[in-house]
N, C-alpha and C positions, 0 to 999 in steps of 0.2 A: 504494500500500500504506500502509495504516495501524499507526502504535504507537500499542496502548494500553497505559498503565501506571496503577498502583495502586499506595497503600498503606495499611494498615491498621492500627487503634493496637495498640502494642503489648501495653499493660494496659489494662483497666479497660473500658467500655462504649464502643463505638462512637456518636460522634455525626456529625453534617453536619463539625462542625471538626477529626475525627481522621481522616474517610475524604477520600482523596483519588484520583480519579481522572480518567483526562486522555485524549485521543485526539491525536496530534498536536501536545501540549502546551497541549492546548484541554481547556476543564472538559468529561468527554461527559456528556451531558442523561442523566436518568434517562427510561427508559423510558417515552412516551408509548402506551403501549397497558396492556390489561387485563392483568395478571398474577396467573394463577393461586394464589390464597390468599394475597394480598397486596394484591390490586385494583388501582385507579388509584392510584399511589404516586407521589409525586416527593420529592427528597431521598434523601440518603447517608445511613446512620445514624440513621434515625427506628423502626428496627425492630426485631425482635428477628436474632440473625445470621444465620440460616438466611432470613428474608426479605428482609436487604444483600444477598447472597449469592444468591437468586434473583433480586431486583433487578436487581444486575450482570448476570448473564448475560443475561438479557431485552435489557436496553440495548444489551450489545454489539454481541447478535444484531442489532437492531433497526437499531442506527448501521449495521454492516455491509451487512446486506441491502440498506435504503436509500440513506442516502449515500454509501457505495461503490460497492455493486454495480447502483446505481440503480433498484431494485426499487420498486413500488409497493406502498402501507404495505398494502394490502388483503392482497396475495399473504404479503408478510413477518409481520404478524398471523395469518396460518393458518397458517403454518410456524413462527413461535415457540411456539406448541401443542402443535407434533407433536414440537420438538428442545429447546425451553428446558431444562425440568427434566432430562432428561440431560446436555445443557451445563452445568450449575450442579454436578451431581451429579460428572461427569467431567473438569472443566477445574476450573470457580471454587473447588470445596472444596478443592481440593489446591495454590492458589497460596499463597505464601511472605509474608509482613508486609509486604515490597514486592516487587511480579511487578512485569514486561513480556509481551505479545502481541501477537502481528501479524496482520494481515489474513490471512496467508498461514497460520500457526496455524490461525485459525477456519474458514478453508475447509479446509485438508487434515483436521481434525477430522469437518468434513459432507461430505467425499468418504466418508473411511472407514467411519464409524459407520450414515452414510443417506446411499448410493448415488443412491436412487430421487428422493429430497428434491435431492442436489446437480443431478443430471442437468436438475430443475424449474425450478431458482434459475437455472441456466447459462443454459438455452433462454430465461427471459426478461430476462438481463441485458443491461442497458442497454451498449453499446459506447461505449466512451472518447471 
């Protein structure tokens, strides 16, 4: 299981050296995939907030799916499509100046909300 944590500045514009976020207490990479109205992005902070903020959820998903749940970036890429923007919309907007999340968060979130999606992820995760 994974901690991820964040924080976010308090005042003034968000850049790369007020946002911080970690997996593990490892920097987590920005999101190596296409992101919906944001595109190929890399970096914290180079956007406006609502595209940090989809950013992050992208990444999360993406760290999760893959490096945890050992999922192959093909299958995690067609499912950041289908859950990203509700991810962002229902977890990321509503986290505090500094959150914590856990692996175990971001799955009971895609049990609940996309049944049909987790049942997908399960059948092809990779065993420990």
């Amino acid at each position: 299981m994974s901690i991820y944590k964040g924080q976010w500045p308090e005042k003034g514009a968000a850049t790369e050296a007020t946002i911080q976020v970690t997996v593990d207490g490892q920097p987590l990479p920005p999101a190596e995939a296409e992101v919906p109205a944001v595109g190929r992005a890399f970096g914290w902070g180079t956007f406006s907030a609502r595209a940090n903020k989809k950013l992050l959820a992208y990444s999360m998903l993406l760290y999760e799916m893959h490096h945890n749940m050992g999922l192959p970036l093909a299958t995690v890429h067609r499912h950041l499509l289908d859950i990203g923007d509700a991810f962002m919309d229902e977890r990321i907007t509503s986290l505090d100046k500094q959150w914590s999340m856990t692996s175990e968060d971001i799955a009971q979130w895609i049990k609940e909300r996309y049944p049909k999606t987790w049942a997908e992820l399960s059948s092809h995760h990779a065993p420990a």
